[in-house]
C-alpha positions as CSV (number, residue, x, y, z in Angstrom):
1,X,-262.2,-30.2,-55.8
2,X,-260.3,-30.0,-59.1
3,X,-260.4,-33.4,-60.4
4,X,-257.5,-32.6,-63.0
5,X,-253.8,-33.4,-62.7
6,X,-251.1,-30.9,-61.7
7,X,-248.6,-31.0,-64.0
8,X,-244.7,-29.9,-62.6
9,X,-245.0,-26.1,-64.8
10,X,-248.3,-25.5,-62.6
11,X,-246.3,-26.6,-59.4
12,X,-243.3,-24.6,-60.1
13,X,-246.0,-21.4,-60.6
14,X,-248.1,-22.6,-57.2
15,X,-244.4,-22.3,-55.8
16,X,-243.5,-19.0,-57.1
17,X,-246.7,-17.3,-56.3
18,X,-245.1,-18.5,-52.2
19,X,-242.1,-16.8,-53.2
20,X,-243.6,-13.6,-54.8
21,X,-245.7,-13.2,-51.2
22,X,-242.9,-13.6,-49.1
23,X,-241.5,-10.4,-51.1
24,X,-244.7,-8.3,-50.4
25,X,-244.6,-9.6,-46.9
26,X,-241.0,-9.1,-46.4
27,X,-241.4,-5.3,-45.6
28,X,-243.7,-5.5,-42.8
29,X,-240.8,-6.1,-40.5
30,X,-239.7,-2.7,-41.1
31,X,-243.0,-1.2,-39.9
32,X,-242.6,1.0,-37.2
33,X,-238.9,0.1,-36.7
34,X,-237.4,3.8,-36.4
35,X,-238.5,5.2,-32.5
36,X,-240.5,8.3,-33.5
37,X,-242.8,5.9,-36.0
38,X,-243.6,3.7,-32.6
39,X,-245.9,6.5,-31.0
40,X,-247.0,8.4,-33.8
41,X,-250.8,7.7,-35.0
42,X,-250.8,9.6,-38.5
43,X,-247.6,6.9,-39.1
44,X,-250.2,4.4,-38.0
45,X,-252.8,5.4,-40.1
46,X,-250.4,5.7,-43.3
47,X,-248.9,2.2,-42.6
48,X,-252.5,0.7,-42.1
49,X,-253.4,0.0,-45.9
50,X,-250.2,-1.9,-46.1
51,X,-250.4,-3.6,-42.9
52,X,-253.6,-4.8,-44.2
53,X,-253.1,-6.2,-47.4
54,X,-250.0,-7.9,-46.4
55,X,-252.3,-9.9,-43.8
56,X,-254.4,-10.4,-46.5
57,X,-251.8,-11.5,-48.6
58,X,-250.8,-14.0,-45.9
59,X,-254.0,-15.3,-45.1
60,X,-255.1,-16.3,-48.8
61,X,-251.9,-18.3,-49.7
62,X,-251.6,-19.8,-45.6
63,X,-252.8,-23.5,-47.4
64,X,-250.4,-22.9,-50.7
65,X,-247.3,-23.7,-48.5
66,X,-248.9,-26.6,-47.0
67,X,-250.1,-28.3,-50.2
68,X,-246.7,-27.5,-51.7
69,X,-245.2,-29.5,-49.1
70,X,-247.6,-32.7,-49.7
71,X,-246.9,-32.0,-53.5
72,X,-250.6,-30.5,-53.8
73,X,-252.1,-33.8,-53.1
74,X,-255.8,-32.6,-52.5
75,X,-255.2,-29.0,-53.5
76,X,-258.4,-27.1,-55.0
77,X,-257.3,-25.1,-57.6
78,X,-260.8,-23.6,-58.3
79,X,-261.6,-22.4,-54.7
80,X,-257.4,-20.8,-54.6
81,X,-258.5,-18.7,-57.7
82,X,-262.0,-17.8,-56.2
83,X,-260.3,-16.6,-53.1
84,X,-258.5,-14.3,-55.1
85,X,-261.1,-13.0,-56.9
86,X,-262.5,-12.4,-53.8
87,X,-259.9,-10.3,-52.4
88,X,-260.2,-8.2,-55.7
89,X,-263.5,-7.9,-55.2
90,X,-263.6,-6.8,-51.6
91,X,-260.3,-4.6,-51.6
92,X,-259.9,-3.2,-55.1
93,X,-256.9,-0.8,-54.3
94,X,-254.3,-3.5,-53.0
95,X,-253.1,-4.8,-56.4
96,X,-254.3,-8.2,-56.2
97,X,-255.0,-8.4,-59.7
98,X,-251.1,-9.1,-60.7
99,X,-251.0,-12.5,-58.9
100,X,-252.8,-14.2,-61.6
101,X,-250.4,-12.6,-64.1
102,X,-247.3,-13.8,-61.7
103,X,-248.7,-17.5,-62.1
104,X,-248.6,-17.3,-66.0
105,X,-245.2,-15.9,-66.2
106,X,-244.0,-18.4,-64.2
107,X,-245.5,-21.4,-66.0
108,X,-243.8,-19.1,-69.0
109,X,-240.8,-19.2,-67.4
110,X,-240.6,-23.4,-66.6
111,X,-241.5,-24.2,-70.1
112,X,-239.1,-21.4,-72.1
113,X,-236.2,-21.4,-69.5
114,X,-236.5,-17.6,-69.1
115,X,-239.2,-15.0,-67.5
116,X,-241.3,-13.6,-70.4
117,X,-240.2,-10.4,-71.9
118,X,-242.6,-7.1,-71.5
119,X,-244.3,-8.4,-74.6
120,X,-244.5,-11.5,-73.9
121,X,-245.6,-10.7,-71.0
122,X,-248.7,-9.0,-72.7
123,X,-249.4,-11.4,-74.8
124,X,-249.7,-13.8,-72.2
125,X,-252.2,-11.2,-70.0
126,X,-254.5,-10.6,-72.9
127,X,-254.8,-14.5,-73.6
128,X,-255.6,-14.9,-70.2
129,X,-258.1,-12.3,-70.2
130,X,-259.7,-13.7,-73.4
131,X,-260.0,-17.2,-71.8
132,X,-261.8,-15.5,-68.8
């Protein structure tokens, strides 16, 4: 367990990264809504990648909202990050990979006041990458 003290900008990103998977969850509720998509399989099978890494999406950050609430009192930072680099690992094609990134512009984002610009933005992914 990380034995290292949250600060708030680390919260605030842990909090955002919530936020950023309720959007790419959001649109599962409009699976399948129109009648003819109900009973077609190629529908199905088109849908199925999505459906997928939505759960997957869900079922990494189920313990974020809950450590949130108890202000991250016993959160594990190291095994959060490993389970993402897990999902990388085993499902390469669902864009994973921006999460990370999502977390740095919002720690950006409490300390400046403003979301990084498109530079900025770079800058921040290459240092990341280089501390990796």
């Amino acid at each position: 367990m990380s034995s290292i003290r949250m600060d708030s900008a680390q919260k605030y990103a842990y909090r955002y990264l919530i936020y950023e998977a309720t959007l790419r969850i959001r649109p599962i509720a409009h699976v399948g809504a129109e009648w003819w998509e109900r009973w077609n399989l190629v529908y199905w099978l088109r849908q199925r990648k999505q459906i997928r890494g939505t759960g997957q999406v869900a079922d990494w950050l189920h313990n974020l909202a809950l450590f949130s609430a108890i202000d991250f009192d016993g959160f594990d930072e190291d095994a959060f990050w490993s389970g993402l680099e897990w999902l990388r690992s085993a499902f390469p094609t669902y864009g994973f990979g921006h999460y990370r990134d999502i977390f740095l512009y919002a720690i950006f984002e409490f300390n400046e006041g403003r979301w990084p610009t498109l530079e900025e933005q770079f800058a921040i992914t290459k240092q990341s990458a280089k501390n990796e």
